[in-house]
PQR file with spaces between the fields and no chain letter, atoms N, CA, C, O and H, PARSE charges and radii, in Angstrom:
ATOM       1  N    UNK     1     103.384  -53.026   92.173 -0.4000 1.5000
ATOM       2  CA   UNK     1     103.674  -52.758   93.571 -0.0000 2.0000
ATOM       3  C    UNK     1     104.808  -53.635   94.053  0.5500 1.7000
ATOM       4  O    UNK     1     105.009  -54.757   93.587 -0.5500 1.4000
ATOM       5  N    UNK     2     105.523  -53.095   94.982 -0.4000 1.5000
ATOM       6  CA   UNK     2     106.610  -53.873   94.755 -0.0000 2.0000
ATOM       7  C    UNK     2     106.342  -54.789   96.327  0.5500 1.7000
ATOM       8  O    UNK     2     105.153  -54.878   96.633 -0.5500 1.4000
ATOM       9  H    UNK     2     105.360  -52.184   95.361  0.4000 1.0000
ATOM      10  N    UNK     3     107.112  -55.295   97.073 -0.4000 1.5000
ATOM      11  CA   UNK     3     106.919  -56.428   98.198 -0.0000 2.0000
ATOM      12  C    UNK     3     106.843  -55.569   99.719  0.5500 1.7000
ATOM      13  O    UNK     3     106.149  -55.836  100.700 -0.5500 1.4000
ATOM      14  H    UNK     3     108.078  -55.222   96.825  0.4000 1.0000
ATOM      15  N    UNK     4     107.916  -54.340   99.499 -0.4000 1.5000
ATOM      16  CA   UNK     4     107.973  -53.843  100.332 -0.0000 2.0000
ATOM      17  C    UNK     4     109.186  -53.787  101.214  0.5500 1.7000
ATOM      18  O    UNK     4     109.335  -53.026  102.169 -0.5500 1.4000
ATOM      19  H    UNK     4     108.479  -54.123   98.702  0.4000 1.0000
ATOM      20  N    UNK     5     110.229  -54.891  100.677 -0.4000 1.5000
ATOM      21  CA   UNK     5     111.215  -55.173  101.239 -0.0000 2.0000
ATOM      22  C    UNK     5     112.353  -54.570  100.338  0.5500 1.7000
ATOM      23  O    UNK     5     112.590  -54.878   99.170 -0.5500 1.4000
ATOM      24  H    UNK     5     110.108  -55.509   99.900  0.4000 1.0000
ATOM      25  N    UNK     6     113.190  -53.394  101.330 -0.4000 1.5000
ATOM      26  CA   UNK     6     114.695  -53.155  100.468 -0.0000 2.0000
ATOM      27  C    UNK     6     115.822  -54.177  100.129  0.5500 1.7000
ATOM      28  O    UNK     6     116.249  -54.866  101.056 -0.5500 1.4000
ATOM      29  H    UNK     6     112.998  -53.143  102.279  0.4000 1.0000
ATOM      30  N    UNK     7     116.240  -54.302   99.120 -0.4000 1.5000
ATOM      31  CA   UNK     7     117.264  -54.753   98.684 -0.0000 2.0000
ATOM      32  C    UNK     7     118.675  -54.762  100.020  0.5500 1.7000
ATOM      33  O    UNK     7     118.838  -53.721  100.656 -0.5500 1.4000
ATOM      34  H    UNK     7     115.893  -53.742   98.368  0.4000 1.0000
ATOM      35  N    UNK     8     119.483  -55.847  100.282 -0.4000 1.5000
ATOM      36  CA   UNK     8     120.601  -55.378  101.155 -0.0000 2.0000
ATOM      37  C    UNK     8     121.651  -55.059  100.451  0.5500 1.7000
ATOM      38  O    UNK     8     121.747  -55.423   99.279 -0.5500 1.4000
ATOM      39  H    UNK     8     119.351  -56.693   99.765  0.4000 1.0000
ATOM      40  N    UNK     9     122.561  -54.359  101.039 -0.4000 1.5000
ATOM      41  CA   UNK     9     123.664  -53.941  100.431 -0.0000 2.0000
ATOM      42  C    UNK     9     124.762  -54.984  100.277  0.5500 1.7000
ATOM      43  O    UNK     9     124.940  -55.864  101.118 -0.5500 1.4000
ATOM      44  H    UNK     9     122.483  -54.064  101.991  0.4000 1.0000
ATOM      45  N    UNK    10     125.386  -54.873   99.334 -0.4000 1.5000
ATOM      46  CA   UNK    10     126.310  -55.922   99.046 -0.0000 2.0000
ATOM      47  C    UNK    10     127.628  -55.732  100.037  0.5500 1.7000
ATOM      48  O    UNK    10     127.993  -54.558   99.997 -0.5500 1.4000
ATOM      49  H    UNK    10     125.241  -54.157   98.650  0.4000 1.0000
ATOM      50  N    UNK    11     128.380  -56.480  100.843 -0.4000 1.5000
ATOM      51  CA   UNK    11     129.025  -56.265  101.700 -0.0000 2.0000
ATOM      52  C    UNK    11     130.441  -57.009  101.088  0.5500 1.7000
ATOM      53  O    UNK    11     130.565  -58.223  100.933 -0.5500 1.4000
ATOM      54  H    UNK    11     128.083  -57.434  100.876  0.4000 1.0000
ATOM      55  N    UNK    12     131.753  -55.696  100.699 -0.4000 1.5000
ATOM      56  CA   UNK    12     132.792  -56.367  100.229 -0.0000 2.0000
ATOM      57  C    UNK    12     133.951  -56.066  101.648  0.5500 1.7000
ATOM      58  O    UNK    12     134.333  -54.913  101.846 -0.5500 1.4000
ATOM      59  H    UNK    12     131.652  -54.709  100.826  0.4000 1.0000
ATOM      60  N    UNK    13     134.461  -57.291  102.619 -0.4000 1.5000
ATOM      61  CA   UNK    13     135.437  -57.119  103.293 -0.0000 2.0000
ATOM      62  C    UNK    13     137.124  -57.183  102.763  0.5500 1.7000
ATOM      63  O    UNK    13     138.142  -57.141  103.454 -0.5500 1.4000
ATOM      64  H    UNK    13     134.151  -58.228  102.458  0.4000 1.0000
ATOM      65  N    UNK    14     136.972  -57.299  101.278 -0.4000 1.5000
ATOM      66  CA   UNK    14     138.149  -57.580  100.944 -0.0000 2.0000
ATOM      67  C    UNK    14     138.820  -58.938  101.217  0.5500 1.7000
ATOM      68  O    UNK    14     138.302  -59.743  101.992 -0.5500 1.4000
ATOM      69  H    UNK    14     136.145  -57.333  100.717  0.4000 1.0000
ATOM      70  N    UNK    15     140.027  -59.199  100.548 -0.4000 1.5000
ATOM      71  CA   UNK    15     140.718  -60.551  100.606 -0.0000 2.0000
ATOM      72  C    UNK    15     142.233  -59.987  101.464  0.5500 1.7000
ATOM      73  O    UNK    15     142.844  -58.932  101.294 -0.5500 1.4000
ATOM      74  H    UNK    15     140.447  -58.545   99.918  0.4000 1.0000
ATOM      75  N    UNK    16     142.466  -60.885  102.209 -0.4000 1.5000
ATOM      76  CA   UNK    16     143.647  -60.656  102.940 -0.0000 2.0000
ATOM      77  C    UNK    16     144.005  -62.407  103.498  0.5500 1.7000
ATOM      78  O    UNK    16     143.323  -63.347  103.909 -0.5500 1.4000
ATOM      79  H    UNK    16     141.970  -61.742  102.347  0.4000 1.0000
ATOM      80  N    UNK    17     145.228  -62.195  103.270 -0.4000 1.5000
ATOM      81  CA   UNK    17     145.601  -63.933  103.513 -0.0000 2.0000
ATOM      82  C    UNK    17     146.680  -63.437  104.956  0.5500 1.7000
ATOM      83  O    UNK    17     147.518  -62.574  104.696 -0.5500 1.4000
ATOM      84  H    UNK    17     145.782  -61.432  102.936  0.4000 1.0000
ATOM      85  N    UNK    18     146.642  -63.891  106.169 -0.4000 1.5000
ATOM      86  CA   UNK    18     147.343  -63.866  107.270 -0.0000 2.0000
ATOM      87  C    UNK    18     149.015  -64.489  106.792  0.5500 1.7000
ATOM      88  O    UNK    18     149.483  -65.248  105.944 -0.5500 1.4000
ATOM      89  H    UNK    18     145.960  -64.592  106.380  0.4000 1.0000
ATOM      90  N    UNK    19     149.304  -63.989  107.452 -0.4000 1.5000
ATOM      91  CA   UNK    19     150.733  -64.753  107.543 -0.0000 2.0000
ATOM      92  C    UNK    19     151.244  -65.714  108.547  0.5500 1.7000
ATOM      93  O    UNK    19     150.527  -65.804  109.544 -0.5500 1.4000
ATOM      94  H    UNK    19     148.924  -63.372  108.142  0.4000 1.0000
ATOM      95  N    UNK    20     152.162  -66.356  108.534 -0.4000 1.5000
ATOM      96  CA   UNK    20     152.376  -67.737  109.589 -0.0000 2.0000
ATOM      97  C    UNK    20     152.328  -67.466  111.053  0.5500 1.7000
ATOM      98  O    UNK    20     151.833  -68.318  111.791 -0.5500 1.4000
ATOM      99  H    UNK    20     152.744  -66.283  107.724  0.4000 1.0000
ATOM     100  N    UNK    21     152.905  -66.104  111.643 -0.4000 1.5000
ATOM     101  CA   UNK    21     153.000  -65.375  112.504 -0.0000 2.0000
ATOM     102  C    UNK    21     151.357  -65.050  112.630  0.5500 1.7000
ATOM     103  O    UNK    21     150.791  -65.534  113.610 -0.5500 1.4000
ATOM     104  H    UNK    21     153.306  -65.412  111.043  0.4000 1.0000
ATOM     105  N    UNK    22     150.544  -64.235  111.663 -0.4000 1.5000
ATOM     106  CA   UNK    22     149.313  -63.926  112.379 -0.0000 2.0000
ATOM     107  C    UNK    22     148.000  -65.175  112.213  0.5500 1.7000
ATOM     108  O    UNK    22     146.781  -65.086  112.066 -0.5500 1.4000
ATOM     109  H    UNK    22     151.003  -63.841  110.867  0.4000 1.0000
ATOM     110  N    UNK    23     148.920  -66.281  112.319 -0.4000 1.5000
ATOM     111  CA   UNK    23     147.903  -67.456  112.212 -0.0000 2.0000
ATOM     112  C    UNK    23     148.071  -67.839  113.198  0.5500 1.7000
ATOM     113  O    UNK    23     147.041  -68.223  113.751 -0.5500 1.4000
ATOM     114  H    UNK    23     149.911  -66.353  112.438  0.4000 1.0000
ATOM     115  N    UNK    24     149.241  -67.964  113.925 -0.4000 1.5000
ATOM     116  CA   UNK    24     150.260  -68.265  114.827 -0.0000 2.0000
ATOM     117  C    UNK    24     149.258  -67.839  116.032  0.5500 1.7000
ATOM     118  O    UNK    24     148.367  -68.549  116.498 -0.5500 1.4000
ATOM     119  H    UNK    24     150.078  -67.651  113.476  0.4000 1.0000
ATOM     120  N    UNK    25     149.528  -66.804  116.348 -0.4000 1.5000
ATOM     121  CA   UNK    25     148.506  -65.506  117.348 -0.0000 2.0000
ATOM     122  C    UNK    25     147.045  -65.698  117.010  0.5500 1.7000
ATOM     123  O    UNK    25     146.211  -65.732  117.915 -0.5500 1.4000
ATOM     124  H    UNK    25     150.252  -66.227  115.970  0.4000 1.0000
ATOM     125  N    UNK    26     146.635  -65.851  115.482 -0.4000 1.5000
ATOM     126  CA   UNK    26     145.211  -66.173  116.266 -0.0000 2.0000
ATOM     127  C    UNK    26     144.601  -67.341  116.995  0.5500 1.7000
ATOM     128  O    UNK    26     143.605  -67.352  117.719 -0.5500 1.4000
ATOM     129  H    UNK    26     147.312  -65.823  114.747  0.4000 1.0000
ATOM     130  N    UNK    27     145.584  -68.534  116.576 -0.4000 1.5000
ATOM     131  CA   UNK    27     145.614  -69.994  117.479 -0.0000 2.0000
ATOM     132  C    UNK    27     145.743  -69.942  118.527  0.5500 1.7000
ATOM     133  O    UNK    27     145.212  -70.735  119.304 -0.5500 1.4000
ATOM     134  H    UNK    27     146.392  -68.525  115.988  0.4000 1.0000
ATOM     135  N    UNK    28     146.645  -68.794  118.941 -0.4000 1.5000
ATOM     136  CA   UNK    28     146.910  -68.332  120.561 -0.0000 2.0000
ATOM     137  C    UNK    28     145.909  -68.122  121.242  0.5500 1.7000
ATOM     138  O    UNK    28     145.429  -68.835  122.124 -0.5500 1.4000
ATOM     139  H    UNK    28     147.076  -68.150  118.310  0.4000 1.0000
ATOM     140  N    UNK    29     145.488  -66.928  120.772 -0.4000 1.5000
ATOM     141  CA   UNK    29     143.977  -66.066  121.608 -0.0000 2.0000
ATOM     142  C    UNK    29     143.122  -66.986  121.505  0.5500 1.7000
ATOM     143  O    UNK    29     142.669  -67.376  122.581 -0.5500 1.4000
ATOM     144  H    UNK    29     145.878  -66.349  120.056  0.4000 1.0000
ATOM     145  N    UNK    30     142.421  -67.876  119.827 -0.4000 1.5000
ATOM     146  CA   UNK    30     141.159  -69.032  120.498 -0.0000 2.0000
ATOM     147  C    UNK    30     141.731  -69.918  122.092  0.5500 1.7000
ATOM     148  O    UNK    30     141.130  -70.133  123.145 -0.5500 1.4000
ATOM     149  H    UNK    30     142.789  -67.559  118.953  0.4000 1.0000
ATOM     150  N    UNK    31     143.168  -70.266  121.628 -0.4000 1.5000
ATOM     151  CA   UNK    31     143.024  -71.322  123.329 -0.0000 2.0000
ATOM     152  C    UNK    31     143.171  -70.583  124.317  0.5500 1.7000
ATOM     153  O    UNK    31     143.249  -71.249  125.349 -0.5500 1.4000
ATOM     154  H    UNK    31     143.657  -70.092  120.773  0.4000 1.0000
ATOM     155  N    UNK    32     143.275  -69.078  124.536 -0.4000 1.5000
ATOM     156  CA   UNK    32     143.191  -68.537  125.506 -0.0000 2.0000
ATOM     157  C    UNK    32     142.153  -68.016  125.865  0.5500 1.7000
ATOM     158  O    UNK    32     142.098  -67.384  126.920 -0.5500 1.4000
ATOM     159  H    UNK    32     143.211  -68.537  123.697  0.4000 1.0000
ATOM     160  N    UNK    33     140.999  -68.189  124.973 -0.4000 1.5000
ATOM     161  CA   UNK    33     139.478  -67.547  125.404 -0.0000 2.0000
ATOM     162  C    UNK    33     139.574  -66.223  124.714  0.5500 1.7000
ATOM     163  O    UNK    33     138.802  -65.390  125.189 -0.5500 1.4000
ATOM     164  H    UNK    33     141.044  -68.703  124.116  0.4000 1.0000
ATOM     165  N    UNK    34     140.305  -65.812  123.732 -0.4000 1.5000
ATOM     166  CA   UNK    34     140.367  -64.500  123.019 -0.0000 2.0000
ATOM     167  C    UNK    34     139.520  -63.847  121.843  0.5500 1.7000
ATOM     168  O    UNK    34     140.086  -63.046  121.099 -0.5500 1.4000
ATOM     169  H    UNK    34     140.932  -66.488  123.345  0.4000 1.0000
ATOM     170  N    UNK    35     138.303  -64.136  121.670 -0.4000 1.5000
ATOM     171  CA   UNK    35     137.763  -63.480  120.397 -0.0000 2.0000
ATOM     172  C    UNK    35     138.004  -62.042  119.193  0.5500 1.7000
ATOM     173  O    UNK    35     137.938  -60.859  119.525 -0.5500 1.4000
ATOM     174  H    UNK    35     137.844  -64.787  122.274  0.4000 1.0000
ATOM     175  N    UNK    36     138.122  -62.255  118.608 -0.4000 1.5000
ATOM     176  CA   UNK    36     138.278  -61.083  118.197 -0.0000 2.0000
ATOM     177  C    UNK    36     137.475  -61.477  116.522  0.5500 1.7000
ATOM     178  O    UNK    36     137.519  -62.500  115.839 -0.5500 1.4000
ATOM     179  H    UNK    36     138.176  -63.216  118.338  0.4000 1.0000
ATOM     180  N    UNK    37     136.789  -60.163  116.314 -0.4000 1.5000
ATOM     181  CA   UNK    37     135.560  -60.688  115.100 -0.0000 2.0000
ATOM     182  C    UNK    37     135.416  -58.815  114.844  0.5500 1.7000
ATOM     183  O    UNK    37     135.334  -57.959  115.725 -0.5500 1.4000
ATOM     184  H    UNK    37     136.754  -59.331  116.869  0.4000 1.0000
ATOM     185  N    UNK    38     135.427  -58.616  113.295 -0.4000 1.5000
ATOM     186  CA   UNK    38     135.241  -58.068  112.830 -0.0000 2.0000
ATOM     187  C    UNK    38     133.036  -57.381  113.255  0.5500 1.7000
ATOM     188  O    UNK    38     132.233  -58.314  113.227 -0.5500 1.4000
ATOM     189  H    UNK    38     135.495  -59.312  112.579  0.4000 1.0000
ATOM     190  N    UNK    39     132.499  -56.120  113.528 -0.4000 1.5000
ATOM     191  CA   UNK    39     131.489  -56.158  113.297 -0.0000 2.0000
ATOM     192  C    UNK    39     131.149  -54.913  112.605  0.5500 1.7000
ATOM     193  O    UNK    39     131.651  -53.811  112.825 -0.5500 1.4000
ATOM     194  H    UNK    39     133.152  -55.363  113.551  0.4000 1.0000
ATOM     195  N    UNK    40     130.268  -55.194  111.767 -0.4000 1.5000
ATOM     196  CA   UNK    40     129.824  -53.832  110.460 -0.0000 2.0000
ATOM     197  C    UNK    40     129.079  -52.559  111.438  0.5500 1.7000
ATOM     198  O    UNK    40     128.214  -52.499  112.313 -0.5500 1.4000
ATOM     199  H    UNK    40     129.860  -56.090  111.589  0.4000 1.0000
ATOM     200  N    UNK    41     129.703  -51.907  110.936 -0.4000 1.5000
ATOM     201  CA   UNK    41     128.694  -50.512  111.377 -0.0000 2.0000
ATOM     202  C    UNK    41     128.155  -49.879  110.047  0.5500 1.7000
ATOM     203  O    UNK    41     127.348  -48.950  110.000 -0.5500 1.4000
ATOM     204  H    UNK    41     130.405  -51.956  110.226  0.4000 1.0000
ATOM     205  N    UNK    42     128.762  -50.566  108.892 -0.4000 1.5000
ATOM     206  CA   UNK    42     127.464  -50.319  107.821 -0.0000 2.0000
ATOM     207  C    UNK    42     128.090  -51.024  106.113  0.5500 1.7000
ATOM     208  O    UNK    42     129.181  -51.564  106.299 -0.5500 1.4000
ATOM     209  H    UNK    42     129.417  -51.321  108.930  0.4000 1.0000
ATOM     210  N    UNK    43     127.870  -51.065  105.382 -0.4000 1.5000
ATOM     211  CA   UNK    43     128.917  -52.102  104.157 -0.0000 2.0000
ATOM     212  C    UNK    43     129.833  -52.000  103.647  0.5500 1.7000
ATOM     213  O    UNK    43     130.237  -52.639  102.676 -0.5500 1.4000
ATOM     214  H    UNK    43     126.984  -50.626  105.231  0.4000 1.0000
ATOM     215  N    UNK    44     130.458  -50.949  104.368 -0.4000 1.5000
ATOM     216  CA   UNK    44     132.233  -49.990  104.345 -0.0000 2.0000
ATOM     217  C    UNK    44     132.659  -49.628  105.209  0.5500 1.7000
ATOM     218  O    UNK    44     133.569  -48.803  105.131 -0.5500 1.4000
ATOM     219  H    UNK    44     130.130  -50.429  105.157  0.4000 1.0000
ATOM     220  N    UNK    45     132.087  -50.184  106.705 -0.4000 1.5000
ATOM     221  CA   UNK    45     133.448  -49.591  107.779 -0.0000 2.0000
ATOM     222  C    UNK    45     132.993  -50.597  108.637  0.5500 1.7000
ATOM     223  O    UNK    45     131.780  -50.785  108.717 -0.5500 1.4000
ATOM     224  H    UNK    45     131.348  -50.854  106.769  0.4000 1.0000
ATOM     225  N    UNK    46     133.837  -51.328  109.343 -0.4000 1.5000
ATOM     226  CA   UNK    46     133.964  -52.169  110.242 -0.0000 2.0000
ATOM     227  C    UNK    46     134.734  -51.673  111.933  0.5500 1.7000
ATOM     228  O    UNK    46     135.851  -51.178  112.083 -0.5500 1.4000
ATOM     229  H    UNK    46     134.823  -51.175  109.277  0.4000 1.0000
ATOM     230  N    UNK    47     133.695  -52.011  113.053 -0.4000 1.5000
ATOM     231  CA   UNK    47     134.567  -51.891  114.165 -0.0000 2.0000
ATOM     232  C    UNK    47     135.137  -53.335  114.470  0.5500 1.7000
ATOM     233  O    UNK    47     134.574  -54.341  114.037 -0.5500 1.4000
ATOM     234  H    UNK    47     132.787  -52.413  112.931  0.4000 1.0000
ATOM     235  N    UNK    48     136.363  -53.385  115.290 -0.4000 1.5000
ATOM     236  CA   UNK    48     136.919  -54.302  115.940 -0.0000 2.0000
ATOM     237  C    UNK    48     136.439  -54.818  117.325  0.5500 1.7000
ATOM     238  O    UNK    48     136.740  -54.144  118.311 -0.5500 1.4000
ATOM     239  H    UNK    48     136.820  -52.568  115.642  0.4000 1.0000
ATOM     240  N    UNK    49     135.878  -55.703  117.445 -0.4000 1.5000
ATOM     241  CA   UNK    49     135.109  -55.980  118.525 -0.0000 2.0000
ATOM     242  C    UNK    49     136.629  -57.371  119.755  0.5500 1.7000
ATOM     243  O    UNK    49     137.194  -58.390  119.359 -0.5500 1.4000
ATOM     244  H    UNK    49     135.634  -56.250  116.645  0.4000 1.0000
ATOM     245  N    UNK    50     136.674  -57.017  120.464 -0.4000 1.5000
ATOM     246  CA   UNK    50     137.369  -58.451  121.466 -0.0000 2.0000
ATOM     247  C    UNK    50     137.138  -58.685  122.333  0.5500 1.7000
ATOM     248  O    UNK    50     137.320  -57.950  123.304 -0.5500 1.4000
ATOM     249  H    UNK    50     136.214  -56.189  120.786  0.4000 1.0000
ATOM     250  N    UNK    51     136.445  -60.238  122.387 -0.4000 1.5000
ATOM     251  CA   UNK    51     135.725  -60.830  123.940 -0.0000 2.0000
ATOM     252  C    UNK    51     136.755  -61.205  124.340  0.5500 1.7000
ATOM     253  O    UNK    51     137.422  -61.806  123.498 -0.5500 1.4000
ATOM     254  H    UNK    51     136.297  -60.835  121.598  0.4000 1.0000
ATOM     255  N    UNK    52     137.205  -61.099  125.350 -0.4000 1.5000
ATOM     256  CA   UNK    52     138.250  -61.465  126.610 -0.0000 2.0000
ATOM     257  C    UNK    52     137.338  -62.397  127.567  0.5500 1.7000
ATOM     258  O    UNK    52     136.576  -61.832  128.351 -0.5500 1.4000
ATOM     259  H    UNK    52     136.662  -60.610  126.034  0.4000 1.0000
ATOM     260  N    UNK    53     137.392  -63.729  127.527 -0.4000 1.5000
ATOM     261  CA   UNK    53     136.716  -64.461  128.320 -0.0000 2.0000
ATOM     262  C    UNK    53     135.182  -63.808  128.818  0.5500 1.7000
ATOM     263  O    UNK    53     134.801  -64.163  129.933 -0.5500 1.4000
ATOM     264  H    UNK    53     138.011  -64.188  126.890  0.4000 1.0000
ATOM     265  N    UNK    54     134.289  -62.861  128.024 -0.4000 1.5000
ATOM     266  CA   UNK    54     133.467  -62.694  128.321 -0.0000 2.0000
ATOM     267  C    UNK    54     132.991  -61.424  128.327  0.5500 1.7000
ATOM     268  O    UNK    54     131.868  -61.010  128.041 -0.5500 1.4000
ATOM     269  H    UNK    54     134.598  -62.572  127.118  0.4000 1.0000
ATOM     270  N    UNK    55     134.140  -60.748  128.747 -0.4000 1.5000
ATOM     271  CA   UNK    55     134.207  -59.204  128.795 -0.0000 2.0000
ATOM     272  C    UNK    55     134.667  -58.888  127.503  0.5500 1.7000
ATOM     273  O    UNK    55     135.645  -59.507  127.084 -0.5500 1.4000
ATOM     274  H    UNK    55     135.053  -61.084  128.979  0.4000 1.0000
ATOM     275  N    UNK    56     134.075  -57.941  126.724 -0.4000 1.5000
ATOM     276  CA   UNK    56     134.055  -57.314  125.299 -0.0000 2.0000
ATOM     277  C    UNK    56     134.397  -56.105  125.508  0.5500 1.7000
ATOM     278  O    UNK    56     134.140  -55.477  126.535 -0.5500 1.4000
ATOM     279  H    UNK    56     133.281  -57.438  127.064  0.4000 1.0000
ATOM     280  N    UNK    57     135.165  -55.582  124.291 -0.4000 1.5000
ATOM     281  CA   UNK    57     135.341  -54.066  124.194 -0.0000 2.0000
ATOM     282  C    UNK    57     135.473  -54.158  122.647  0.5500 1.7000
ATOM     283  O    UNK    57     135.935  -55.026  121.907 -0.5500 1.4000
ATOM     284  H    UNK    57     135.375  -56.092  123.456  0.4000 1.0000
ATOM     285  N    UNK    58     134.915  -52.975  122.434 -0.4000 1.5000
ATOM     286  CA   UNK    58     134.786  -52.739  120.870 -0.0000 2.0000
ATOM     287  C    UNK    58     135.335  -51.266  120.987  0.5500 1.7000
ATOM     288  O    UNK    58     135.176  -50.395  121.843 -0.5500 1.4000
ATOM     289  H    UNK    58     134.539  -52.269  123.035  0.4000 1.0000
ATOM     290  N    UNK    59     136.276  -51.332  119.408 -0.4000 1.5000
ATOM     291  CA   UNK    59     137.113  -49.987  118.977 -0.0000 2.0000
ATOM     292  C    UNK    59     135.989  -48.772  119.075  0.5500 1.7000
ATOM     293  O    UNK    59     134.761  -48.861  119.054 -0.5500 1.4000
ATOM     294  H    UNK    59     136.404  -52.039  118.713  0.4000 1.0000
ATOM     295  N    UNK    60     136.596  -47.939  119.157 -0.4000 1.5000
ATOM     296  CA   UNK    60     136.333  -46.524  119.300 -0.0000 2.0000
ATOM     297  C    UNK    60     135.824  -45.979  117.393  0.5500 1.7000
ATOM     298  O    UNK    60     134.774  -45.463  117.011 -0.5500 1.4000
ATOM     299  H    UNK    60     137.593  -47.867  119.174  0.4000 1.0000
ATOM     300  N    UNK    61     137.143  -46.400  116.542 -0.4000 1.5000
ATOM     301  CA   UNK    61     137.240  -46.022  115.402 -0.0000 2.0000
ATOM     302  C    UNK    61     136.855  -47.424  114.302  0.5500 1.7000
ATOM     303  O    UNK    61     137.022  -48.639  114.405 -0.5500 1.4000
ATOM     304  H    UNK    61     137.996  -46.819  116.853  0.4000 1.0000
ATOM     305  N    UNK    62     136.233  -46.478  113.186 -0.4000 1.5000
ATOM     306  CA   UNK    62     136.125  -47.671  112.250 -0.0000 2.0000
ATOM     307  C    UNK    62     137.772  -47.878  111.430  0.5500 1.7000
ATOM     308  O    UNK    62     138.774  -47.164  111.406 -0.5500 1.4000
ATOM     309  H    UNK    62     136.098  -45.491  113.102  0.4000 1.0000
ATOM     310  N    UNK    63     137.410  -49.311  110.774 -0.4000 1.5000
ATOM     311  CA   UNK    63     138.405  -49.482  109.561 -0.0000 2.0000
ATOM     312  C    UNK    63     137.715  -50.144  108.555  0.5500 1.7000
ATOM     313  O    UNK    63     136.698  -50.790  108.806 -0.5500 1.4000
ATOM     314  H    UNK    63     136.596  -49.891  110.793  0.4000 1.0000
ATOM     315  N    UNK    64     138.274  -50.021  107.206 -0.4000 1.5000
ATOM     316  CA   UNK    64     138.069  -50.636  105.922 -0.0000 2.0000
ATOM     317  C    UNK    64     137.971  -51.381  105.430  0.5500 1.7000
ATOM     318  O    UNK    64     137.289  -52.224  106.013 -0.5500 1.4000
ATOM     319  H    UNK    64     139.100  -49.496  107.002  0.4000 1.0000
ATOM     320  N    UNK    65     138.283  -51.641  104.569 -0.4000 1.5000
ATOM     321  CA   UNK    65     137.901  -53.797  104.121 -0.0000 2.0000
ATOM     322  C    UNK    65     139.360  -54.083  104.224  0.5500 1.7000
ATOM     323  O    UNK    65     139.592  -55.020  104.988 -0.5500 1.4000
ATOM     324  H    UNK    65     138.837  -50.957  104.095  0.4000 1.0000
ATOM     325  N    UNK    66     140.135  -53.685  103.818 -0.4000 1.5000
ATOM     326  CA   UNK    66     141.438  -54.212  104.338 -0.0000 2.0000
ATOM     327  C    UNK    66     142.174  -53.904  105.632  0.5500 1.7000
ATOM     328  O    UNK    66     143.059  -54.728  105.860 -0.5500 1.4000
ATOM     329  H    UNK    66     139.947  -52.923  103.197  0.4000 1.0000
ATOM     330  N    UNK    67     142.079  -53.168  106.327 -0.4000 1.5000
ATOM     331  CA   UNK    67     142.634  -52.116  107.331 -0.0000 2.0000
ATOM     332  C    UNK    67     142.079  -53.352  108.275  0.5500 1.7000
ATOM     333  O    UNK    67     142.921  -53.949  108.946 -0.5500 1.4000
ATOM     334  H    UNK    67     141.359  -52.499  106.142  0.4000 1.0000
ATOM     335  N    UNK    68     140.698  -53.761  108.357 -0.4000 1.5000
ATOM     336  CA   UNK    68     139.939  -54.492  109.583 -0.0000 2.0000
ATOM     337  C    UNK    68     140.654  -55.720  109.373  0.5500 1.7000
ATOM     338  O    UNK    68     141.383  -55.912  110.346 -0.5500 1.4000
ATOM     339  H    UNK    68     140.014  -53.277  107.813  0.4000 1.0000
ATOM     340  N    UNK    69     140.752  -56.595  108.553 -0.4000 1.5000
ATOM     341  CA   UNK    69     141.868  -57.815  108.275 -0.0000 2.0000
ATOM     342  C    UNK    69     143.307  -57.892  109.270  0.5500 1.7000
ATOM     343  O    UNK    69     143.681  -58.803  110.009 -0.5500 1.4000
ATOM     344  H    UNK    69     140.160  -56.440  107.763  0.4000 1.0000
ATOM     345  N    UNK    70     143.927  -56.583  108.975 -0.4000 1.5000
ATOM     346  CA   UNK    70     145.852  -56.385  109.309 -0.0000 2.0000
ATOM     347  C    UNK    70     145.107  -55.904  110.796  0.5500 1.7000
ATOM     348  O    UNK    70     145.874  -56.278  111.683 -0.5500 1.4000
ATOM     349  H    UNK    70     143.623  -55.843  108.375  0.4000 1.0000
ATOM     350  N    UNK    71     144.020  -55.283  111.347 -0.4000 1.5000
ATOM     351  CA   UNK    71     143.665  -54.931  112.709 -0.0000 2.0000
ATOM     352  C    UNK    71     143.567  -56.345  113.398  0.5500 1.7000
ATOM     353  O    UNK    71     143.276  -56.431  114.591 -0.5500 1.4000
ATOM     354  H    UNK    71     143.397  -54.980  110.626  0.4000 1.0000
């Protein structure tokens, strides 16, 4: 009998290294109160979520393991 508990899915977001420019901008938005964070809608598509000092809006459309990185 087994425990009862499913296995989770292995979650690959891919590797993506920013560039000086998009390191640049994300240093920006933390001191401006800017979040922006990747969130799963399942272990292959990611929405784009951005808190604006509090107020959030999340994308309409998903993206990929790399696509959500360059977003």
């Amino acid at each position: 009998m087994g425990s009862g508990f499913k296995k989770k899915e292995v979650v690959d977001m891919g590797n993506y290294a920013a560039s000086d420019k998009e390191h640049t901008a994300y240093l920006w938005c933390i001191k401006n109160g800017i979040k922006i964070s990747p969130t799963a809608k399942n272990s292959k598509e990611w929405y784009l979520t951005i808190d604006v000092n509090g107020k959030v809006a999340v994308s309409p459309i998903t993206y990929g393991k790399i696509e959500i990185w360059k977003q």
